[in-house]
C-alpha positions in Angstrom: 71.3 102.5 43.6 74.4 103.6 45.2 75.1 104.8 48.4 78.7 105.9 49.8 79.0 104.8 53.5 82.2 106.4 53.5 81.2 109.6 55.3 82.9 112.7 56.8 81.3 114.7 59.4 81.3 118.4 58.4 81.9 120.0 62.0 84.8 118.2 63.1 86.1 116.4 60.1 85.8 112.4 61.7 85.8 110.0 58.9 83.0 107.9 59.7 84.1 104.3 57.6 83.1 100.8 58.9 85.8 99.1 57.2 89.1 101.2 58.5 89.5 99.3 61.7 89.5 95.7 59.7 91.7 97.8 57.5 94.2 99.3 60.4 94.4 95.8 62.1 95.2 93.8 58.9 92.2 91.7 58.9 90.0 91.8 56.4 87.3 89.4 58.1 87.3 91.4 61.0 83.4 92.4 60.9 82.5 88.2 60.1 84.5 87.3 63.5 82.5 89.8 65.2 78.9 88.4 63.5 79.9 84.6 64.7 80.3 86.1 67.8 77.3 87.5 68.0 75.7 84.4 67.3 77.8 82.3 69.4 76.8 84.3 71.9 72.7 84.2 71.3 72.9 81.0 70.8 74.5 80.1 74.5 72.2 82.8 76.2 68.8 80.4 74.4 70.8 77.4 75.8 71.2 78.9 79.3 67.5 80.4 79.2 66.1 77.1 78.3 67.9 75.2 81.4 66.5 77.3 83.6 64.1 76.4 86.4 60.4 77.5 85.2 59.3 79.9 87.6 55.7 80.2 88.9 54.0 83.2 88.8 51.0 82.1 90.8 49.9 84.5 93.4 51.0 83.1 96.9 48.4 81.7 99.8 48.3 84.7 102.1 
């Protein structure tokens, strides 16, 4: 199955192509560098999360 991701929007004639920026800038690992980021990034917020104080959710003596 084939599918063209390449697409053009009818009304106002935008090219709508995930790979032209990579393309424009030169670098053709452009969207990998963004994924390591991504992961890089989830992977320090888990860190931070987990070094945390707990926190207790107990309802206070009033």
């Amino acid at each position: 199955m084939k599918t063209d991701h390449v697409k053009t929007d009818q009304d106002c004639g935008i090219v709508n192509d995930r790979n032209a920026w990579s393309r424009e800038v030169g670098n053709p690992f452009y969207v990998l560098y963004l994924l390591t980021r991504i992961v890089t990034i989830s992977a320090e917020t888990v860190r931070t999360v987990r070094d945390l104080p707990p926190i207790d959710f107990a309802k206070p003596d009033l």
